[in-house]
N, CA, C and O atoms as a GROMACS GRO file, in nm:
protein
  332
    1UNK      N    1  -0.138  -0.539   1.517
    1UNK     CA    2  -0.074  -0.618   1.412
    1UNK      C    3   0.054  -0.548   1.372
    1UNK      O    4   0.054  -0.428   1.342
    2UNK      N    5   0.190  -0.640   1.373
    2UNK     CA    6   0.338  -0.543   1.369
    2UNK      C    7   0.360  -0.626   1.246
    2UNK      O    8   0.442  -0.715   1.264
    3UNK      N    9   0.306  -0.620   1.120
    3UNK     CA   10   0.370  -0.692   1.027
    3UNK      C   11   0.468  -0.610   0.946
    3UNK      O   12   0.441  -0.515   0.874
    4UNK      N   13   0.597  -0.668   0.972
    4UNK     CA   14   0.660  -0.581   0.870
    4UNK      C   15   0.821  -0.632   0.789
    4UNK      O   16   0.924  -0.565   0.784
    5UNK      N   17   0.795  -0.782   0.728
    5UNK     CA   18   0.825  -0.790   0.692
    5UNK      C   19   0.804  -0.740   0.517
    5UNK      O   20   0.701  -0.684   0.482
    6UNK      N   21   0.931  -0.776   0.405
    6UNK     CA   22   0.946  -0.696   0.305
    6UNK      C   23   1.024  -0.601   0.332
    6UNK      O   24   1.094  -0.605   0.434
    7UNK      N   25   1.027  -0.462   0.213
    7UNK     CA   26   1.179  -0.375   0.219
    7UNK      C   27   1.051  -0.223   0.215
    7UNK      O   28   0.962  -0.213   0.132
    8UNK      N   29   1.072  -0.148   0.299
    8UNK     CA   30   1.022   0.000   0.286
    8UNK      C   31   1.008   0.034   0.147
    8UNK      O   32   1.074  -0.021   0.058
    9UNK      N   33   0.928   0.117   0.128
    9UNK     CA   34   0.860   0.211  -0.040
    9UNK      C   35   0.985   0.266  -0.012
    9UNK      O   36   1.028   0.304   0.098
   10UNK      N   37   1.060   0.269  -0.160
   10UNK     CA   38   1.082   0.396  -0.175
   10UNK      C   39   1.013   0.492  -0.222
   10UNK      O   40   0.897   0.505  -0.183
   11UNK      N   41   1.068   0.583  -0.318
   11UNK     CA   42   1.023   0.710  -0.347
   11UNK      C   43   0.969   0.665  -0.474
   11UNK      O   44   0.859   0.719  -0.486
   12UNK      N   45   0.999   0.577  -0.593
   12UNK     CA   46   0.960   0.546  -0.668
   12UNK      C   47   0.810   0.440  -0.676
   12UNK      O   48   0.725   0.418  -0.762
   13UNK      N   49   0.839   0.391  -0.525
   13UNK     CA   50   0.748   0.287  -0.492
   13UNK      C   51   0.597   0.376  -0.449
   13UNK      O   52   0.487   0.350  -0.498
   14UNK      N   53   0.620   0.470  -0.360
   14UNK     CA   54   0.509   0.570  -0.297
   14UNK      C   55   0.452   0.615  -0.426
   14UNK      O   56   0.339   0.574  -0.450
   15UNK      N   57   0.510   0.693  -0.514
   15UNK     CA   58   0.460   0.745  -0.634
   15UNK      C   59   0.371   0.669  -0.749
   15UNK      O   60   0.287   0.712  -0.829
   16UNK      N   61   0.432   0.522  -0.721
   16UNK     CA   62   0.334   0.427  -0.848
   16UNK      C   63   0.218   0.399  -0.730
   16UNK      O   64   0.110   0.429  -0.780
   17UNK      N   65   0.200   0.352  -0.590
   17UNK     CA   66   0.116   0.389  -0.520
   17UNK      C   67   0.008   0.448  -0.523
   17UNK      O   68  -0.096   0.385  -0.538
   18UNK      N   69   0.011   0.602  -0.507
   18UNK     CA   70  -0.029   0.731  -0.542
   18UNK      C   71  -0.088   0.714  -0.699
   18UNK      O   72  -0.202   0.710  -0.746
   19UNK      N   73   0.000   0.709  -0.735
   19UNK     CA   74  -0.092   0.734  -0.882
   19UNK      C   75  -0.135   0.590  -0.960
   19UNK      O   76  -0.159   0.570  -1.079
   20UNK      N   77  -0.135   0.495  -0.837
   20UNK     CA   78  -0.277   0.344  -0.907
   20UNK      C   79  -0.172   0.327  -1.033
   20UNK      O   80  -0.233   0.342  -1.139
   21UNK      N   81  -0.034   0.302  -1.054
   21UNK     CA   82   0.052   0.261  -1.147
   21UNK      C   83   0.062   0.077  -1.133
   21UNK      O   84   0.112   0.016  -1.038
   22UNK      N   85   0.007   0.025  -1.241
   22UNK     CA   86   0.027  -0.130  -1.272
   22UNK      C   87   0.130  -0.167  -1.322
   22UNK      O   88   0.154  -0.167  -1.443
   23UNK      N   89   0.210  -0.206  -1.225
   23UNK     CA   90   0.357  -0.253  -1.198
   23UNK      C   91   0.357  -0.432  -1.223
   23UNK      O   92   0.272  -0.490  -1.290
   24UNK      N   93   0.483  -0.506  -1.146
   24UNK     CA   94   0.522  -0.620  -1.130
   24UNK      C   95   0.528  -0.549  -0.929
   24UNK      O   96   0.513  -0.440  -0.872
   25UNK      N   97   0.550  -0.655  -0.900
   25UNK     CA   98   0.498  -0.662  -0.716
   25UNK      C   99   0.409  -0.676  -0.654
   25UNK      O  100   0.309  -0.717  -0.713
   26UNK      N  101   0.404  -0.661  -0.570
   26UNK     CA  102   0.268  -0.645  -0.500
   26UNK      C  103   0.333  -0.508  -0.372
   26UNK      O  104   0.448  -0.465  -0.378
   27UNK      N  105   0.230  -0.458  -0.265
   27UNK     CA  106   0.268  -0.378  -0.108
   27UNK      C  107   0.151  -0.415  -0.053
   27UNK      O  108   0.039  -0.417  -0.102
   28UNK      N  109   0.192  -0.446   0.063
   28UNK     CA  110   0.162  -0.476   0.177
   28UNK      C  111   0.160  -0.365   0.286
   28UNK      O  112   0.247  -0.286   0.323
   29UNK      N  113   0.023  -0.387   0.327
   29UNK     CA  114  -0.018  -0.246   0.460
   29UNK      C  115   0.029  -0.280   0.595
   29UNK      O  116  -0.011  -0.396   0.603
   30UNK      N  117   0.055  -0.268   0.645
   30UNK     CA  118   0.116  -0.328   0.760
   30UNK      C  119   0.051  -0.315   0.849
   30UNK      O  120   0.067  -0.402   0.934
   31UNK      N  121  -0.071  -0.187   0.885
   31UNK     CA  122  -0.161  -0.171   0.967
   31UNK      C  123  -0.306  -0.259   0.951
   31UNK      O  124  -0.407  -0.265   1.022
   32UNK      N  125  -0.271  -0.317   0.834
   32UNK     CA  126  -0.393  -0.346   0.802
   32UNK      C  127  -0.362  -0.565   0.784
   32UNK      O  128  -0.443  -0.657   0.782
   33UNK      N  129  -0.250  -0.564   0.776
   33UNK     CA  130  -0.222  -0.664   0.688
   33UNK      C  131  -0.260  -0.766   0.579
   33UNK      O  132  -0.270  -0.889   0.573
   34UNK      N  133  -0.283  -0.612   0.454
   34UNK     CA  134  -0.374  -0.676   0.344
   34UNK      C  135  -0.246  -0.675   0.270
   34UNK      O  136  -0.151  -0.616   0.323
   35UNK      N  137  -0.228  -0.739   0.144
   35UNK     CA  138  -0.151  -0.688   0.036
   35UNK      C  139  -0.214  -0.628  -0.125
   35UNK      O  140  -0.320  -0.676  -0.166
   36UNK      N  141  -0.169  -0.564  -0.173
   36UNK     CA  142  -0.273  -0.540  -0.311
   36UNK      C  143  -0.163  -0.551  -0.375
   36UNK      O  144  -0.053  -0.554  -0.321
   37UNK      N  145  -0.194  -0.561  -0.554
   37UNK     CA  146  -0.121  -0.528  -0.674
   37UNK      C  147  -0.115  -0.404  -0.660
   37UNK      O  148  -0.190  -0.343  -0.584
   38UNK      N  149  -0.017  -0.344  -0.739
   38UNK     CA  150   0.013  -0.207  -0.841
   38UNK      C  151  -0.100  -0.154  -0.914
   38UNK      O  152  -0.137  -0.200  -1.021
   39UNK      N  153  -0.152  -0.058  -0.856
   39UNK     CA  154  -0.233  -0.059  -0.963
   39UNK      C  155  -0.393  -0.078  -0.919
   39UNK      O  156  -0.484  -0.043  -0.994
   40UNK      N  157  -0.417  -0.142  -0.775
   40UNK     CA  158  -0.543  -0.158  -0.699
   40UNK      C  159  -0.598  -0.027  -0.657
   40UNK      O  160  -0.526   0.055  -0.601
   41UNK      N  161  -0.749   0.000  -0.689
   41UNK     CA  162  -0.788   0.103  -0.730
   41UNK      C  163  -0.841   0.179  -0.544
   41UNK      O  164  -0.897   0.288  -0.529
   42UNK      N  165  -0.798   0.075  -0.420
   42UNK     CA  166  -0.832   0.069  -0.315
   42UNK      C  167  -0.792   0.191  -0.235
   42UNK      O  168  -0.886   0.259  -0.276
   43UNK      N  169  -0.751   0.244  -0.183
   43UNK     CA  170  -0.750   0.380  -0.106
   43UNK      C  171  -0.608   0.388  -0.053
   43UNK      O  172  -0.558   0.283  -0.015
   44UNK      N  173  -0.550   0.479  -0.048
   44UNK     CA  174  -0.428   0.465  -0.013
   44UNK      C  175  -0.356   0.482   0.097
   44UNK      O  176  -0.386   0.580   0.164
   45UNK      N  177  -0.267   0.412   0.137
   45UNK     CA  178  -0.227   0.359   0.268
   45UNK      C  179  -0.135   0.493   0.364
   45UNK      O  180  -0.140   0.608   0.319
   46UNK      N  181  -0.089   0.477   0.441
   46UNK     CA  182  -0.009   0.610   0.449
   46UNK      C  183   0.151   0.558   0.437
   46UNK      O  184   0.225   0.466   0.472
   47UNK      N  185   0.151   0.610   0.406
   47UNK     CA  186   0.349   0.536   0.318
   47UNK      C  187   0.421   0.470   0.470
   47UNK      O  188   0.464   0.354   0.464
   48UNK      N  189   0.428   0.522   0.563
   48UNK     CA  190   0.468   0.450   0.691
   48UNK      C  191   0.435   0.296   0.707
   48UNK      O  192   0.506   0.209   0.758
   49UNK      N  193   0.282   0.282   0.637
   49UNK     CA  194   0.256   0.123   0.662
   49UNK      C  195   0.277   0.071   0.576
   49UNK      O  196   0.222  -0.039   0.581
   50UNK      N  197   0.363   0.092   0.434
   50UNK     CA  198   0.396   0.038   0.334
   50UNK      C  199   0.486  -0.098   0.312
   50UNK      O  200   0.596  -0.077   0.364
   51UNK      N  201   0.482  -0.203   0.266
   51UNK     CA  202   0.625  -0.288   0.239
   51UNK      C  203   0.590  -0.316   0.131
   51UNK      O  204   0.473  -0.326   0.095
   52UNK      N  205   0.709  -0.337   0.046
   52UNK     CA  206   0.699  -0.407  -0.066
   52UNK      C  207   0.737  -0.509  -0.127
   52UNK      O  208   0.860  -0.516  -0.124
   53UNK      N  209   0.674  -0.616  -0.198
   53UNK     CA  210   0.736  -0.765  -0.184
   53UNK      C  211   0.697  -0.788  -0.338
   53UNK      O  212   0.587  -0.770  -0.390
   54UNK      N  213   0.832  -0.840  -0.405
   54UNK     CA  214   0.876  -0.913  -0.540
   54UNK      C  215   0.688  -1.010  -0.568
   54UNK      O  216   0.632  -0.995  -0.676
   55UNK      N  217   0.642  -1.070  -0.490
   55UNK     CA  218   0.581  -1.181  -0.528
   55UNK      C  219   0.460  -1.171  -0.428
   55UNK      O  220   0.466  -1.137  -0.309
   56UNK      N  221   0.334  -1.212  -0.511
   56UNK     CA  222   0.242  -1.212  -0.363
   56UNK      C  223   0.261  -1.349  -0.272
   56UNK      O  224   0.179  -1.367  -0.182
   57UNK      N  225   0.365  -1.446  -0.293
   57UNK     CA  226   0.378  -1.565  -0.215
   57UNK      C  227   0.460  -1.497  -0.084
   57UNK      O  228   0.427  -1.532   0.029
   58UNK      N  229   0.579  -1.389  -0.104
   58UNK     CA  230   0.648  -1.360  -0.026
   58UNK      C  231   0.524  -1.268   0.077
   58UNK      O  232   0.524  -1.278   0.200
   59UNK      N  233   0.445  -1.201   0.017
   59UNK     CA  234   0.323  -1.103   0.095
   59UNK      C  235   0.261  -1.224   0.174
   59UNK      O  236   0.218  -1.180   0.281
   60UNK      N  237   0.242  -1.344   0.165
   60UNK     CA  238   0.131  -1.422   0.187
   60UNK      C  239   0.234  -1.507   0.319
   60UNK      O  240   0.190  -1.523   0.433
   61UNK      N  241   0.376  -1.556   0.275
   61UNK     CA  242   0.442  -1.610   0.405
   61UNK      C  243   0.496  -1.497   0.453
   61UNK      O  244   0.607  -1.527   0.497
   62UNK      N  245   0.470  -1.351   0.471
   62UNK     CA  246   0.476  -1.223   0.590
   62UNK      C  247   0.371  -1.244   0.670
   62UNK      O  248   0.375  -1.185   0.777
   63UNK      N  249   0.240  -1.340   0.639
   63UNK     CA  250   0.139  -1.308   0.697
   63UNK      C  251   0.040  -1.199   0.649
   63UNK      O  252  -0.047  -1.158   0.726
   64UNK      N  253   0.051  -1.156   0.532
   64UNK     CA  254  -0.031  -1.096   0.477
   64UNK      C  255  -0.143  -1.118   0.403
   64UNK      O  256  -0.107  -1.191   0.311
   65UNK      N  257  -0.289  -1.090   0.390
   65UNK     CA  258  -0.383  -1.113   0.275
   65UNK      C  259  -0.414  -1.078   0.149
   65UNK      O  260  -0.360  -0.971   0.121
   66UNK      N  261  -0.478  -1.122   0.061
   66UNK     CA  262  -0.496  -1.060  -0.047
   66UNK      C  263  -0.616  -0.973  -0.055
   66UNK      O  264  -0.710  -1.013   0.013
   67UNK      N  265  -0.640  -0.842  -0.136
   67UNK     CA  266  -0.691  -0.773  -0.062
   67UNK      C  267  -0.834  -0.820  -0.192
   67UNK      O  268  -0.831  -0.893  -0.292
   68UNK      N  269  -0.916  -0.760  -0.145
   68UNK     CA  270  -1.039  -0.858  -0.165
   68UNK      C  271  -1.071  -0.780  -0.318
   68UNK      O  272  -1.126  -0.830  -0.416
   69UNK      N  273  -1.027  -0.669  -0.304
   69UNK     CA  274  -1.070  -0.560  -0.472
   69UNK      C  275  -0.983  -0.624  -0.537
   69UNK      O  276  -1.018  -0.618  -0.654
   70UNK      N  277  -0.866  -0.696  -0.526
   70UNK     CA  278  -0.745  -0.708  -0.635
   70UNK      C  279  -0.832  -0.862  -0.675
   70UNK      O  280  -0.838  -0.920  -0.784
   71UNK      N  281  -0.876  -0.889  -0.582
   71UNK     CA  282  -0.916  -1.056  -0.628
   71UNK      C  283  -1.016  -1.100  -0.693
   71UNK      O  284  -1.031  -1.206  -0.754
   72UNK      N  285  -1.109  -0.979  -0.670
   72UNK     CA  286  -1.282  -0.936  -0.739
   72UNK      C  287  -1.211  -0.907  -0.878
   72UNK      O  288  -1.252  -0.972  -0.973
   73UNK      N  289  -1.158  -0.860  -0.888
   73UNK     CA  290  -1.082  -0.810  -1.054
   73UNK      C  291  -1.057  -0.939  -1.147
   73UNK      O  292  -1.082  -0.962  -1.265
   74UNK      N  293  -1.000  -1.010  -1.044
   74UNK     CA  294  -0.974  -1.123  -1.114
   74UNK      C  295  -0.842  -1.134  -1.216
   74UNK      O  296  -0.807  -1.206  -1.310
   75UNK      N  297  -0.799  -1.043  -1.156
   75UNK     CA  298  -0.590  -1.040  -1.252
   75UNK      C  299  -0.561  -1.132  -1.119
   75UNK      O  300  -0.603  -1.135  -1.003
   76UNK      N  301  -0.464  -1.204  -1.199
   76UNK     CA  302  -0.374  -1.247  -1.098
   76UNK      C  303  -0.258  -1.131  -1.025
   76UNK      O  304  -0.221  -1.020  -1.063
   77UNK      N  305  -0.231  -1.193  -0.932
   77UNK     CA  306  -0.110  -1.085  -0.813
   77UNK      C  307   0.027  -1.162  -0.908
   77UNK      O  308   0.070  -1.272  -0.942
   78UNK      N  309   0.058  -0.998  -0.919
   78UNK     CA  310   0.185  -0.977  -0.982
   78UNK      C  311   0.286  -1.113  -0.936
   78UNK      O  312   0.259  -1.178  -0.835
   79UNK      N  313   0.372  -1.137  -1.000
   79UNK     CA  314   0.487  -1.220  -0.964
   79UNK      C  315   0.621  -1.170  -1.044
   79UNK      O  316   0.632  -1.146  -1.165
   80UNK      N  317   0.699  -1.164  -0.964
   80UNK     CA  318   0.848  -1.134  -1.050
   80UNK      C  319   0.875  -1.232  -1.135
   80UNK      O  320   0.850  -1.353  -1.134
   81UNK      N  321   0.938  -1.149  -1.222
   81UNK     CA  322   0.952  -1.187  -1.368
   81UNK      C  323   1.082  -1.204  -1.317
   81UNK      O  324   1.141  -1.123  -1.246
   82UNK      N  325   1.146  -1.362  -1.373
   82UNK     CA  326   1.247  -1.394  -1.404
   82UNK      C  327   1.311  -1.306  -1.563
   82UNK      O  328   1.253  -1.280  -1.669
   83UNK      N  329   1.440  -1.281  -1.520
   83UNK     CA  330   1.545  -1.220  -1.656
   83UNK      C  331   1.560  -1.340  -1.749
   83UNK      O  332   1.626  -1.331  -1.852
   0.00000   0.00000   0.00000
């Protein structure tokens, strides 16, 4: 599976990652092609398979899934906030 659409973690992105930070976005595994929220308490990916996408609609037309812990929770997947 070569999914890789979306824009690479940055450094700010790896770190809310890492430390399960509940953001706006969603990332997408690329090895895996799940997507989770910010903040999904699920295991962490290795930053290489990372993307990150504004909206889980944009995760979902990459071909990505929703990952099954973010959905058991029952929050909805982040969506960008209009200014």
């Amino acid at each position: 599976m070569a999914l890789t659409d979306g824009r690479e973690a940055g450094d700010q992105d790896w770190l809310d990652v890492l430390g399960k930070v509940a953001r706006a976005g969603v990332y997408g595994v690329a090895s895996t092609g799940i997507y989770c929220d910010f903040g999904c308490p699920s295991r962490t990916p290795l930053r290489k398979n990372l993307r990150i996408f504004a909206a889980a609609e944009q995760a979902e037309a990459a071909g990505y899934r929703r990952c099954r812990r973010c959905a058991r929770r029952g929050v909805p997947a982040w969506t960008e906030v209009s200014p």
